[in-house]
N, C-alpha and C positions, 0 to 999 in steps of 0.2 A: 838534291844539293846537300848532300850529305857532309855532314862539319868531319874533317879528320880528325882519327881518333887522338894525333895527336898533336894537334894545335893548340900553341902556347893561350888562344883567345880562349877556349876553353877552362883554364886552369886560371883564369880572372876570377877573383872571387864576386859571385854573383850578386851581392847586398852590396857590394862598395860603392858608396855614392856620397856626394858632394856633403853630406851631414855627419861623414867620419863613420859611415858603413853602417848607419842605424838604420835605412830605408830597407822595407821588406824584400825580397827576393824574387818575387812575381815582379815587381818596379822594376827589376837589371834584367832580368830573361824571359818572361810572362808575356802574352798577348799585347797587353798593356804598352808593355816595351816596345815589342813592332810598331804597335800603329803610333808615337810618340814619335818615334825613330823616323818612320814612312814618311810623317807631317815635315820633321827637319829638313831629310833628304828631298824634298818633292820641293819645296815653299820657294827656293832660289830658280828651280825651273817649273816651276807652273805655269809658264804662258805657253810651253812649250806645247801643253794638253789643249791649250784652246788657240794653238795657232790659226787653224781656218779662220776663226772669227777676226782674230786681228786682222788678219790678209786681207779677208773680206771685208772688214769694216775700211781698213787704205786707201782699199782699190774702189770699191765703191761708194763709200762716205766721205773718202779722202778726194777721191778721183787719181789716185795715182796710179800705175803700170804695174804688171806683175815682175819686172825688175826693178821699180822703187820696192814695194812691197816686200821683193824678197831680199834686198838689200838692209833693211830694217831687222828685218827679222834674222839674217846673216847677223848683224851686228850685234842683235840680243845675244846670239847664241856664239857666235865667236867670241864676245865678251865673256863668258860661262865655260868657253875651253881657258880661256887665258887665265881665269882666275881658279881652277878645277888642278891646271897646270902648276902655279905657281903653289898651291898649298899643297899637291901631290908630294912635291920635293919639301915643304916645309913640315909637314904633320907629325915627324917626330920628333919636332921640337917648338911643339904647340901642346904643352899639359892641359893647360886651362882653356881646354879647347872652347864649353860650354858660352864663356862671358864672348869668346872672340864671335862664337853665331849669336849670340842678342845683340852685337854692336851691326853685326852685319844687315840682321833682320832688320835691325831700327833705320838703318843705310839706306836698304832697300826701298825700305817703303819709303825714304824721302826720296827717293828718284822718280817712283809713281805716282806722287802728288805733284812733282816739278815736271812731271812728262802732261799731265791735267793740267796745271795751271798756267804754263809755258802757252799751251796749243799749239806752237809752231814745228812745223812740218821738217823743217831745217836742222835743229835742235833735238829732230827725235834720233837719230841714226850717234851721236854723241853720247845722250840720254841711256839711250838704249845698252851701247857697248859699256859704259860705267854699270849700269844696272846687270847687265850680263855678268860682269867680273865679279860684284860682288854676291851674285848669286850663285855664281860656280863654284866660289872660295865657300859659302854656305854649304853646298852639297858634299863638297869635298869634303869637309870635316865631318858631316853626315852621313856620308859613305863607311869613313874609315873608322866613324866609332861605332858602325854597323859592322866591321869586319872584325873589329875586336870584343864586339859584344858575346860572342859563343850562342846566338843565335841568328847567325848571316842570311841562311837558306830562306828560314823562316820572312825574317827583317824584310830583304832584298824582295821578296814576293809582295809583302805590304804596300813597299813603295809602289810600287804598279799600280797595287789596288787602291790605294787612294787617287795615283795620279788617274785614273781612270775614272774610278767613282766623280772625282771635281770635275775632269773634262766631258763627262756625259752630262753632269749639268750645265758647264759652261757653254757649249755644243747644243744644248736646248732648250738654254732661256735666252744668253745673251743675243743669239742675232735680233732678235722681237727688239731688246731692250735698246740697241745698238741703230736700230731704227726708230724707237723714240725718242731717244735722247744725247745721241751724238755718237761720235768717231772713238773715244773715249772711256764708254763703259768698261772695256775689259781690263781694263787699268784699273777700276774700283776693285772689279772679282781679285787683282790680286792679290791689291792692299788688305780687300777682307783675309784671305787666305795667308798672307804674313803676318799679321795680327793674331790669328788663332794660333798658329805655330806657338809667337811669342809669348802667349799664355801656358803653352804647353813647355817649352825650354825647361819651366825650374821642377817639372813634376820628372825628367830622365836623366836617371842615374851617370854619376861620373865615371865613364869607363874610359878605365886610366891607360897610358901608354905601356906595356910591358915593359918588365925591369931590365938589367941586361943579366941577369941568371935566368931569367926565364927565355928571354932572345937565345944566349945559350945554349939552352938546353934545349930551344926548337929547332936550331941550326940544326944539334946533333943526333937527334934522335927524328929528324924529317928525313925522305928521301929528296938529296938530292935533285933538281930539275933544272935539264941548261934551260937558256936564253930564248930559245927557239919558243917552245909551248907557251912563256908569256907574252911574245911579238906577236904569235898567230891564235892568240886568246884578242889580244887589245888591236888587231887588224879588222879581224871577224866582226867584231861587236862593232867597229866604228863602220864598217861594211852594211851591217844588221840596219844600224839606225839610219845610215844614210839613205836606205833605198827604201827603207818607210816613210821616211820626214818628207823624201822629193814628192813625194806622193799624197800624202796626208795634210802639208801646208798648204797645196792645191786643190785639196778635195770639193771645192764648192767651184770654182770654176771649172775643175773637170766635170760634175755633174752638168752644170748648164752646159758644156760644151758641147754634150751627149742629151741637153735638151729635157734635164731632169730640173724641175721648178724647185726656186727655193724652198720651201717649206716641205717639200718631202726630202732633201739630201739633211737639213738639219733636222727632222724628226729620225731619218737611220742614222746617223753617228750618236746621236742620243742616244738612241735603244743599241745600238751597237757596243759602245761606249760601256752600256752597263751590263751587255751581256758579256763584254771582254775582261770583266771583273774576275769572270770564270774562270779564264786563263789563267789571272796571279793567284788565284783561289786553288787551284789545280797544281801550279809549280810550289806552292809551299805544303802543299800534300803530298805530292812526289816528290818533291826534292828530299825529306825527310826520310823516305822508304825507300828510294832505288838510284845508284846510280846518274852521273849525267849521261854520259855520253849516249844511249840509246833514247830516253825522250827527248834532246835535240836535235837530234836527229830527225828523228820523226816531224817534229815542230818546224824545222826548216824547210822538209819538204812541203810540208802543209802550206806555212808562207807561200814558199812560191806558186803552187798550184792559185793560191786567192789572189795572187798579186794579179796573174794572167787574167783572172775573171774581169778586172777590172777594164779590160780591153772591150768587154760586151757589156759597156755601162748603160748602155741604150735601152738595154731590158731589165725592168727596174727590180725585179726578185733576183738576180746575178747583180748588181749592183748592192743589193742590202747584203747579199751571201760573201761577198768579195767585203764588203766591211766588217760584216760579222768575223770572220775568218782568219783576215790579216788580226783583228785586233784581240782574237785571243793567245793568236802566238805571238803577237808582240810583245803581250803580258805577261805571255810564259818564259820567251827564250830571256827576253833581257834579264832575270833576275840567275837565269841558269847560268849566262855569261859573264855577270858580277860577282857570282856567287866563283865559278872560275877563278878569275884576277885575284879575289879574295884570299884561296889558299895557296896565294905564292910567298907568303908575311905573315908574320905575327901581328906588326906595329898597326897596320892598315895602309899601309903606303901603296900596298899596289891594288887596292878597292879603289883607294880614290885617284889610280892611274886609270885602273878602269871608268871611272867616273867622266874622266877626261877625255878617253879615247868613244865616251859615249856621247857628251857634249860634240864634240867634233864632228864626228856624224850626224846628229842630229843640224849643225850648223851647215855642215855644206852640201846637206840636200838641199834644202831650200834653195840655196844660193844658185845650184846648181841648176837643178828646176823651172828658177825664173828667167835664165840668162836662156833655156833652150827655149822654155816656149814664146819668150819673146823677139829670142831669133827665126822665128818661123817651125819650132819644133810641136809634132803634133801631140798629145796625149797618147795614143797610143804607140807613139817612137818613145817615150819617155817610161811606157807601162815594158817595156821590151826592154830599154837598157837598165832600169833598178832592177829585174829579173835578175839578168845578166850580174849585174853586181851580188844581188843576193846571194847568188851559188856560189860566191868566195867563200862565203863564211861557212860552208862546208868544210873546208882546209883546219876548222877547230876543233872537229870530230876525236880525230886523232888522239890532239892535245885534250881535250875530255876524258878519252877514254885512260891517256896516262895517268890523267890527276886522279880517278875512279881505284886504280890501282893501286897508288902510290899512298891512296889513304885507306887501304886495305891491308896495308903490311905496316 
């Protein structure tokens, strides 16, 4: 994920931040920076990491259906396009981006305290899509001052790894906790999780909107790129996550389905979880040295090869392998896809289109998911059509391999 050499985000001066550019320079593009950044972008969709458990807590704590369930969680997450959407379009005329995500943060978390202390079943699918919006409008601002920080590739890899690091724990305490103490718990995980964010807010630099000399001088000294390569960059991606999320929301009822006891499908996405840490750990190590378009490549095959494993869930070492596997490339590809979106702008407007077209996917897997297999669809008809979708996002290759060039000249 290599930053072109000549993108205006680069040419941000690296100390600029909220205190009139006194803050050290490791603070605006330093490790530091990532994982600050990662916490922003991740904090508005963090349930996203520990959907099984939601699900599972619904469906079983709740007693609801895997089409209540995934209508919930549809509505988190279509919440999260809508608001990912509306800031897409506004984020270049949002300066003080910073104060507008601590209003959001403080937002959030009261939608998580009113989804606890409500309890009603009725009120969460309302709940829930308010909390969505205002956690997508979150990332979206989080995205795109990831795109204009001149450390994207790096940034965009972080996110993973945190959202991974939090859902291998959420994935291997909360069901325990979820069964001592109500329907509910994962609603505390997130509020703890919004909370630390909000301690973190005032420590990352303010990285400002580019000026219009600089816009400028990006227009004219970028290669040109029609229309096409960002439609089938933010197609791909929303393709990617959709035929993960159909899969991943349902991961605890697929294992029983296939007769695997609880406590061993929540101990492998645990250990799964943290060994998929590898993957973001991996794409901001290559993204820095080589090239997209040939390690996504590669990555999306891999995908789909693990997806197919998950048809032989029956045998429980191809069930950990098929977890382990999807979720190191899920850690890999998405930051290579945002990282994509990214070099179409200076401002960040089209990171956090890609933010959108991520959310989106992520939304109507689930949705999708629950309507089949409540219509009589089996898991393995379902492990067959997210294949089938997966290989769209081959169709970005191409457009990969342009932007590889285009920021080589």
């Amino acid at each position: 994920m290599q930053e072109p050499a000549n993108s205006a985000a680069t040419e941000i001066p690296a100390a600029l931040a909220d205190d009139g550019g006194t803050r050290p320079a490791a603070v605006s593009n330093g490790w530091a920076a990532s994982i600050f950044l990662a916490f922003l972008s991740s904090a508005g969709l963090y349930y996203v990491n520990i959907f099984p458990v939601i699900v599972d807590a619904l469906m079983a704590g709740a007693g609801l259906s895997a089409e209540q369930a995934g209508q919930i969680t549809f509505a988190n997450t279509i919440g999260a396009v809508i608001g990912a959407f509306i800031v897409s379009w506004l984020i270049r005329h949002i300066p003080r981006w910073k104060r507008a995500a601590a209003i959001l943060l403080c937002c959030s978390i009261g939608m998580d305290v009113l989804t606890i202390q409500l309890a009603n079943l009725d009120l969460l699918i309302p709940l829930r899509l308010v909390h969505g919006i205002l956690g997508g409008a979150l990332v979206g601002l989080g995205f795109a001052a990831i795109a204009r920080s001149g450390i994207a590739g790096r940034s965009y890899s972080m996110v993973l790894l945190v959202q991974y690091t939090g859902g291998a724990i959420g994935v291997g305490f909360l069901p325990a906790l979820v069964a001592e103490h109500g329907t509910y718990v994962p609603f505390f995980a997130l509020i703890t999780f919004s909370a630390i964010t909000l301690c973190m807010l005032p420590l990352i630099a303010d990285y400002p909107l580019p000026t219009e000399a600089e816009s400028r001088s990006h227009k004219e000294n970028a290669t040109p790129l029609p229309m096409l390569p960002i439609i089938v960059t933010l197609v791909a991606l929303f393709c990617f996550q959709f035929a993960n999320m159909a899969l991943f929301a349902f991961i605890f009822d697929l294992g029983k389905t296939f007769e695997l006891p609880l406590g061993f499908i929540s101990q492998t996405l645990f250990w799964a979880n943290l060994i998929a840490i590898g993957g973001a750990a991996l794409a901001a190590v290559t993204g820095q040295k080589y090239p997209l378009a040939k390690p996504l490549a590669a990555a999306l095959v891999i995908t789909l090869l693990g997806l197919l494993l998950f048809a032989y869930s029956d045998i429980r070492p191809v069930f950990i392998l098929a977890n382990v596997v999807t979720g190191m490339t899920w850690a890999f590809c998405v930051p290579y896809f945002l990282t994509m979106a990214a070099r179409f702008d200076s401002a960040g407007q089209m990171g956090a289109f890609g933010g959108f077209a991520s959310k989106l996917g992520l939304a109507c897997g689930p949705l999708f998911a629950g309507y089949f297999i409540t219509g009589g669809g089996s898991y393995t008809q379902l492990i067959i059509l997210t294949v089938v979708v997966l290989a769209i996002c081959m169709v970005a290759i191409p457009a990969a391999a342009r932007l590889d060039h285009a920021s080589t000249n």
